[in-house]
C-alpha positions in Angstrom: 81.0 0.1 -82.1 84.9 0.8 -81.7 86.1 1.7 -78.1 88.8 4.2 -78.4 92.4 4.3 -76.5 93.1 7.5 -76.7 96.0 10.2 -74.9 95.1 11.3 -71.5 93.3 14.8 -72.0 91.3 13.9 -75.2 88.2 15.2 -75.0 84.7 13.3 -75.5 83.6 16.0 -78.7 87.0 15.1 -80.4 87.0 11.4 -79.4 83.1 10.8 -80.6 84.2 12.3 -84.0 87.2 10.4 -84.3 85.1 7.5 -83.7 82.9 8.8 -87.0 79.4 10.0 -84.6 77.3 12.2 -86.7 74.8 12.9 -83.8 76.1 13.1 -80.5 75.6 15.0 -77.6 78.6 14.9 -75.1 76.0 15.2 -72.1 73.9 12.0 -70.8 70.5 12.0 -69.6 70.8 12.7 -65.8 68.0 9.9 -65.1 70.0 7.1 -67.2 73.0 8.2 -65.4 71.6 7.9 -62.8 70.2 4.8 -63.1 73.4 2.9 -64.1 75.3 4.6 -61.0 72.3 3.3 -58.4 72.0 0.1 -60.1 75.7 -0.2 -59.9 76.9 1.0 -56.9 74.9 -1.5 -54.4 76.4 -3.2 -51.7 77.9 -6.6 -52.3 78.1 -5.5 -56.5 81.3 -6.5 -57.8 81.5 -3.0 -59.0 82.1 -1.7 -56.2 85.7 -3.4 -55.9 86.8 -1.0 -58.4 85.0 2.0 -57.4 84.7 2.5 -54.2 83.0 5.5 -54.3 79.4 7.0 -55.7 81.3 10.1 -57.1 84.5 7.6 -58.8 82.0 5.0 -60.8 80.0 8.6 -61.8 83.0 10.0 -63.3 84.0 6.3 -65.0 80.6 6.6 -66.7 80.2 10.4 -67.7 83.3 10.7 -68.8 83.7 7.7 -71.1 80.1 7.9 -72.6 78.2 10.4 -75.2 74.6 9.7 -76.1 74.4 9.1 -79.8 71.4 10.0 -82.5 72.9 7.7 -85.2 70.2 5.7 -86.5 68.3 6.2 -83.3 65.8 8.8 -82.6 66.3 8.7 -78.7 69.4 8.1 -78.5 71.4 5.3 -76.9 74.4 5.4 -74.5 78.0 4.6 -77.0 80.9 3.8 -74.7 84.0 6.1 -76.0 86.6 3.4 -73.1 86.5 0.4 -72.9 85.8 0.9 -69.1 82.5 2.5 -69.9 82.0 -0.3 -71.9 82.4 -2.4 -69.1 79.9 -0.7 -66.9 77.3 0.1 -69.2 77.1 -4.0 -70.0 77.1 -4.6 -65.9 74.2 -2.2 -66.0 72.2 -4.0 -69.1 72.8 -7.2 -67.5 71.1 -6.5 -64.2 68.4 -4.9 -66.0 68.0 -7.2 -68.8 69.1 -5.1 -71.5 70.8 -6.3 -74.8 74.6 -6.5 -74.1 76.9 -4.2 -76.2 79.0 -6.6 -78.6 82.6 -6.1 -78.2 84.3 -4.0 -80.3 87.0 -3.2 -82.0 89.5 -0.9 -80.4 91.9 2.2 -81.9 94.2 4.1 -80.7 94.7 8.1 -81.1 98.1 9.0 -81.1 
């Protein structure tokens, strides 16, 4: 996976296929976003430090994650910022989900 440092105003279609996505769809399942953002945002989680609010740790995710096809007929959450990164691997943890390796990063100039 790379995790991409791109200019303020790139959009998640242009970012995904800088990234090389085939399949991607630049909406997430409501009930996995959902999930991570209720997991998440509970009191006492370390998460909430940095987002303070239900509507600011939404945004973090939906806006730095597509839900990619490639090499996976359902689909799996691919973190487009390293902050997203960062959240969706809080989420696996709690849940017991594989952790995301880290990856490489590039920058868009």
């Amino acid at each position: 996976m790379l995790i991409l440092a791109a200019p303020k105003g790139t959009t998640k279609e242009s970012a995904a296929k800088k990234l090389g996505l085939k399949t991607y769809d630049t909406a997430l399942p409501q009930p996995w976003l959902d999930d991570v953002v209720n997991t998440l945002f509970t009191p006492g989680s370390p998460t909430m430090e940095n987002y303070p609010t239900r509507t600011r740790l939404y945004d973090a995710v939906l806006s730095g994650t597509v839900w990619s096809y490639d090499g996976n007929l359902f689909g799996r959450p691919y973190a487009l910022t390293e902050e997203a990164l960062n959240l969706i691997n809080a989420f696996n943890e709690i849940k017991g989900y594989e952790k995301i390796e880290q990856p490489s990063v590039i920058t868009l100039a």
